[in-house]
N, C-alpha and C positions, 0 to 999 in steps of 0.2 A: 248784690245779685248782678251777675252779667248782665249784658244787651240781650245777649241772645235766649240766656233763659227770661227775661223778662217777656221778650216778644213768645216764647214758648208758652211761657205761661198766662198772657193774655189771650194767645190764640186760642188755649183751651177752652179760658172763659166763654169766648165765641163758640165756639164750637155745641160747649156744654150747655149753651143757653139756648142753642137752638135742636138742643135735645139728641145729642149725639153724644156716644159715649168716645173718652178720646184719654189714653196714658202719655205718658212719656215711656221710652221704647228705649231697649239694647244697652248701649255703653254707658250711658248717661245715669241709669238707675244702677249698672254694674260701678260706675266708679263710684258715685255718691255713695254706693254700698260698700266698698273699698274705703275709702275716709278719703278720696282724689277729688278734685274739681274737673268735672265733665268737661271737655276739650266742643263737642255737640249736643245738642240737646234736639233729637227726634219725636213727634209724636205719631201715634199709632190711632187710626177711630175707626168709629162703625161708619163713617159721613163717606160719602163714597165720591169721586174725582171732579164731577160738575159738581158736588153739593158743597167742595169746599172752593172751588174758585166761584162760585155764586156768595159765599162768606166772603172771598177775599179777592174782589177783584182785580187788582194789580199784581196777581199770582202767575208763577210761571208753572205751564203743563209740560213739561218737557219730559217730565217723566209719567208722563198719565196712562200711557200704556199700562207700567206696572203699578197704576196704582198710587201712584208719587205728586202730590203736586209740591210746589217752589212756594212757600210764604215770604214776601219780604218785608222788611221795618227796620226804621232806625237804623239803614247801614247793614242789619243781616238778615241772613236766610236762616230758613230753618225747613224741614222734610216733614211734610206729614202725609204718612204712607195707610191708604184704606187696607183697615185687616183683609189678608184674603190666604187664600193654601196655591203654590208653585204648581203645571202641568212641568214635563218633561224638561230635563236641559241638553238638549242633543252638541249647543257651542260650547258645554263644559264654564257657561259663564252665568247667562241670564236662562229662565222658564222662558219656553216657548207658550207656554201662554198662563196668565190668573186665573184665580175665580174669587171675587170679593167674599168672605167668611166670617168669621169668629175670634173674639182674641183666643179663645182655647188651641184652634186649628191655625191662626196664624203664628203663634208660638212655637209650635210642633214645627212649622218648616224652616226655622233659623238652624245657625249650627254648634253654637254649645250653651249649654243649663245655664251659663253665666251671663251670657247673654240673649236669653231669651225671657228675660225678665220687666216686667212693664209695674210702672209707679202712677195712682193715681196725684196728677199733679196741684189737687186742690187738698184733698186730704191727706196726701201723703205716706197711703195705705203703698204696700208693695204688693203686685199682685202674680202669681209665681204657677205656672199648670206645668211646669216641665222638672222640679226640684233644684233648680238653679242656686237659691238662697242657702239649700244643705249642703250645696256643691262648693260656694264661695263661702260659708260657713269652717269648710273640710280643707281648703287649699285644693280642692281638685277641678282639673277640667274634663269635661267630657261631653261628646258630642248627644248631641239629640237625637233618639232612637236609633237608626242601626246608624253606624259610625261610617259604614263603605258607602251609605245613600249618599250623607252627608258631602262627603268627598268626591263621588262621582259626579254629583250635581255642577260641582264648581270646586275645582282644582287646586285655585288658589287657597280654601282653607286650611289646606295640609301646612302650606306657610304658618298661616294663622294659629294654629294652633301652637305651631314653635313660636310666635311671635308673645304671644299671650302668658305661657308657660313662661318664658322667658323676663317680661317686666310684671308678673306677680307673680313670681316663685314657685308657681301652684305645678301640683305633681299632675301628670297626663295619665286619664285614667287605664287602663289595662286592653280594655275592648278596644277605646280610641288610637291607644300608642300600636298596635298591631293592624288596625286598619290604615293609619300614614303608614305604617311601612310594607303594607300589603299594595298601595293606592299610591305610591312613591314616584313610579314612572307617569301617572298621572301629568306629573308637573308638564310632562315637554307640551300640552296643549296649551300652557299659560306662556302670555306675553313676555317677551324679556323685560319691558316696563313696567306690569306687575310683581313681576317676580325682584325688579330692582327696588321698587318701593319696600315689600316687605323685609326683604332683606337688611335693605338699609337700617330700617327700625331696630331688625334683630342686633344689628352688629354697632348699634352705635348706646344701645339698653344698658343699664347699668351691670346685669349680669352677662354680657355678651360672651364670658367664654362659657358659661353653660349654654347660652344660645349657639354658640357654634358645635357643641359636643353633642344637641340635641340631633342639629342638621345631618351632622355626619351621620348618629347611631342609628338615624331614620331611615338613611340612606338619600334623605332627598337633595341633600348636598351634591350628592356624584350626577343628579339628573338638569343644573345648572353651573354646577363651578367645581366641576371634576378633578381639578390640576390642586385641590386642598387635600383629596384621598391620598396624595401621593407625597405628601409629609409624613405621613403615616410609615414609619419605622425607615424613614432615610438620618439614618446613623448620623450625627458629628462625635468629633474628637473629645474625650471626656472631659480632660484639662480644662477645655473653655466651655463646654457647656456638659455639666453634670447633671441639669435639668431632664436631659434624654433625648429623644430624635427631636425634628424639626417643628412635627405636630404641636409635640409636647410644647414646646419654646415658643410659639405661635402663639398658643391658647393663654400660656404664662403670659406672653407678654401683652395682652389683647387685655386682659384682665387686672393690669395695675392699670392702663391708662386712667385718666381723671374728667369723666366728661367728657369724651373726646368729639370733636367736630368728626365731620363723615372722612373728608379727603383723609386725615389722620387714623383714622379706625381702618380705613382701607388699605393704607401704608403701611402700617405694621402689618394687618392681616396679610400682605404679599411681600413684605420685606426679604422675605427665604424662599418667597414659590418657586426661582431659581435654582436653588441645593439640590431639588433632584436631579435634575438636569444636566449639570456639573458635578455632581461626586466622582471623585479619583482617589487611587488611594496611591499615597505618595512612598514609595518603597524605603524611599533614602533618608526620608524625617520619620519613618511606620507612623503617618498619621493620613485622616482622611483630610480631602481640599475640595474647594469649592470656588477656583478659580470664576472669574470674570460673572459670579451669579449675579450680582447687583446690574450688570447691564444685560446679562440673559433675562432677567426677574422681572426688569423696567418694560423689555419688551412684552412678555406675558402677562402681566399686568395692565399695559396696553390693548391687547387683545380680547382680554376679558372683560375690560368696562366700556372697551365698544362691543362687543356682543350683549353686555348687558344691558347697552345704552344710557349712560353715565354722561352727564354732560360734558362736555368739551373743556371745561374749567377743572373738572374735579380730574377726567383721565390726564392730563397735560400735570395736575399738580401733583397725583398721587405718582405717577407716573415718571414726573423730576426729583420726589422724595424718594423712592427707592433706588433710581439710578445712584444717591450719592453716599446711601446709609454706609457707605465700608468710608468713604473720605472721611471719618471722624479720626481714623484710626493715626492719620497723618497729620491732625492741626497742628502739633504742637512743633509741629516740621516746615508749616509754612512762614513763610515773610509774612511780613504785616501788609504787605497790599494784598498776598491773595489769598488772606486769611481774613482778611475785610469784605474783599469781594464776596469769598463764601458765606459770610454771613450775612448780608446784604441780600440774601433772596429772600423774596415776600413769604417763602413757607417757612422760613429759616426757624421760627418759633417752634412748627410743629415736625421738623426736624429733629430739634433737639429733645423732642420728646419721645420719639419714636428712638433716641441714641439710648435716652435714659432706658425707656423700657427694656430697649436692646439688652441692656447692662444687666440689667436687674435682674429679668428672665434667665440668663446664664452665668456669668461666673461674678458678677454682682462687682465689676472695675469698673469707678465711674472719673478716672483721671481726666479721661477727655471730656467727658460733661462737665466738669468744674471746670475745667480750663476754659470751654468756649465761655462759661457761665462769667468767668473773671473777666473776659475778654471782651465779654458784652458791658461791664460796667465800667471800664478802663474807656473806651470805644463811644460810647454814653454822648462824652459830652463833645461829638464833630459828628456831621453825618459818615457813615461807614464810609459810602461813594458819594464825595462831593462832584457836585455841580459840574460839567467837562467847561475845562478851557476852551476846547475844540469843538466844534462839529460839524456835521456833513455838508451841512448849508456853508462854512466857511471853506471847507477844502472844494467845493465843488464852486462859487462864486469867487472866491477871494484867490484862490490859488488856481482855478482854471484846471481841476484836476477831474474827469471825466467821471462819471457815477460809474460804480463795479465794486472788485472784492478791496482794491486797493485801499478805498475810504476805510474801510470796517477796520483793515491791517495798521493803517496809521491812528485813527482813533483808539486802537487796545491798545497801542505803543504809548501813547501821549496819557493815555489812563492810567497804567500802570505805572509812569514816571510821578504822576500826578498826587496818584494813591499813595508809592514809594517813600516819596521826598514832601512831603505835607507842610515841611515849614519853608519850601522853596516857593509855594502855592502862588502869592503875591506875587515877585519875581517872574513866573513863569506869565502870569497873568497880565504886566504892563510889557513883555516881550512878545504875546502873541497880538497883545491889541497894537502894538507896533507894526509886526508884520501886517497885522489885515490891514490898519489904517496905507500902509505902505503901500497895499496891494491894489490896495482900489483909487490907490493914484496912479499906479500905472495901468488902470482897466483900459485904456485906449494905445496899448503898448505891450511888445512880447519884453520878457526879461532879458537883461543882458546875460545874466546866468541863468543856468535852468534852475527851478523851484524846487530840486531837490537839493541842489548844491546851496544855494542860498537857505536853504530851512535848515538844513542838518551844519551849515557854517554859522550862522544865526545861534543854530540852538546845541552846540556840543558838548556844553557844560553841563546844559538840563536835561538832554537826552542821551545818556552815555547807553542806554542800551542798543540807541536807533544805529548808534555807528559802533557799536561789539557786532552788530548783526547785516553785515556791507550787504550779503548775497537776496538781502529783503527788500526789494524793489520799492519802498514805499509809494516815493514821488519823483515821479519821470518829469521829462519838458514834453 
């Protein structure tokens, strides 16, 4: 038994001993009726907001308005909400006001049959006024009494209900699925933070491309992430993708991933939102092109996980994964430094998964995913980017060379030779501890040569690009 149902099910004892009647409530009797282990565990009573913090003194009221108080033990919480039936919801979120009731009438204001279901928690009776149990019996969902109440009340269920549909398979009943899509525009009163949580859920569900297929056919898709309708019959070239338009491809590929983390689900889902944008049709090859969509993509992608409010980690990572998904096309074209480099970024893993999908979804050539795949095991046993010989603290202290772009310019230079020639590493390494020890003997002294001329005559053997490339001003005097 969990902590939390354990304190659940202590508190009932309390509760129950002091002559109140009290279930377990909502998800908790819905999964345990699923064969899931309850993620929450809520109870429901007749005990009303003073009579359970008078049970449980070190209780938080914070939700006592509605009815809520905070139980805490052993490290959790737990909600035990007084039965009552909702007044109006004019914020589209919360009732503007209660009235403590009945489990029959508190049953009736939740909002589907599967989850309005309450378990006594001593004998383990299920207690059901709304037909919930024939519903999760059937595979169906459906809202409780009329379906548009439900929706108007609080906006965000129309998510919920794709969210639900979506991780237990269960089909949306007929009333219900015409009420979301009656109650669709609904959404623009819900927060972009609500509306990113549920989403989230949706798209990262094991069945996420029927989540995504729900969103669309709902329409509620177009009333927060409109730039997804617009895959919808943007044509590619058949050759490489006989799957079909961009939608198609999208869903495909959204649907092999394996478990995916969020930043990844969201990567691929925007891998192409770029293709509309960019289709041309190219007269002299008669095929269609989609020039530069990977960085048209990166920016819109951008756009959208700040409107949706995405933290600043996920937009920046989902964000670098889609600027690079077409560079798979060239690894087997790069040198070993900047095909090291490339792999050496911290999403690099979920890169290559978003390449594979890539693959799969359309014409199913996975040369470049085995190659980075070999490349990764080759690669294995040195770090990809060793340790820098250099750094800014030495060009700026040791070489007297003034903070700006210069530092960054000579530090890529010195990386790249570094990365290049891998068994010079040593070599390079007792030459630059030479120069700095050299440099900081003459800290009370200008050079007789200037620092550029001295470093690029020092180092000509090791830096053959730094003097291929005269008109790069690295280091001045």
């Amino acid at each position: 038994m969990s902590t939390q149902k354990e304190l659940a099910t202590q508190s009932a004892h309390i509760l129950r001993e002091a002559g109140h009647v009290v279930y377990f409530a909502g998800g908790a009797v819905r999964d345990q009726l699923l064969g899931q282990t309850p993620k929450d565990y809520d109870l429901a009573t007749s005990a009303r907001p003073d009579e359970v913090q008078a049970l449980f003194p070190k209780s938080d009221a914070i939700g006592k308005h509605f009815g809520v108080i905070i139980v805490k033990g052993a490290g959790e919480t737990i909600e035990v909400a007084t039965f009552r039936t909702d007044g109006s919801y004019k914020d589209g979120r919360r009732p503007d006001s209660v009235e403590f009731s009945s489990p029959e009438k508190d049953a009736q204001r939740r909002d589907f049959t599967i989850n309005g279901l309450f378990q006594d928690p001593l004998t383990k009776e299920i207690i059901d006024h709304v037909g919930g149990r024939t519903d999760l019996d059937a595979k169906i969902l459906r809202a409780i009494g009329n379906p548009k109440d439900r929706f108007e009340e609080d906006a965000l269920r129309l998510l919920r209900a794709i969210r639900f549909a979506t991780t237990t398979g269960f089909e949306i009943e007929s009333r219900t699925w015409i009420a979301i899509q009656e109650c669709a525009p609904l959404l623009s009163q819900i927060s972009p933070e609500r509306i990113r949580d549920e989403f989230s859920r949706i798209i990262i569900a094991p069945d996420r491309g029927r989540g995504l297929d729900l969103l669309v056919e709902s329409g509620l898709i177009k009333e927060f992430l409109p730039e997804v309708i617009d895959l919808q019959g943007c044509e590619q070239p058949p050759q490489w993708h006989p799957e079909g338009d961009v939608y198609v491809h999208t869903r495909i590929a959204l649907s092999l991933l394996d478990s995916p983390p969020l930043p990844l689900a969201l990567a691929v889902l925007f891998h192409d939102i770029g293709k509309p944008a960019t289709q041309t049709w190219d007269a002299e090859a008669e095929r269609l092109r989609f020039n530069s969509h990977d960085k048209i993509g990166a920016q819109m992608a951008e756009k959208i996980l700040r409107r949706l409010r995405y933290s600043n980690q996920t937009t920046e990572d989902v964000t670098f994964m889609v600027s690079r998904h077409m560079r798979f096309m060239h690894v087997r074209e790069m040198r070993t430094a900047k095909l090291k480099r490339f792999m050496s970024a911290e999403t690099f893993s979920m890169e290559t998964e978003l390449h594979r999908v890539d693959c799969d979804s359309s014409n199913g050539l996975r040369d470049n995913y085995d190659f980075v795949r070999n490349k990764g095991e080759d690669f294995a046993k040195e770090p990809l980017i060793p340790k820098p010989l250099l750094t800014g603290h030495d060009l700026i202290h040791n070489f007297e060379i003034a903070p700006g772009p210069k530092i960054g310019k000579i530090l890529h230079e010195v990386q790249t030779e570094q990365e290049h020639d891998i068994e010079r590493v040593e070599e390079l390494k007792e030459t630059l501890s030479t120069m700095i020890d050299d440099a900081t003997t003459r800290s009370t002294q200008r050079f007789l040569v200037s620092p550029k001329t001295w470093f690029l005559a020092s180092n000509k053997t090791h830096f053959p690009s730094l003097l291929k490339n005269p008109e790069l001003d690295l280091i001045s005097s």
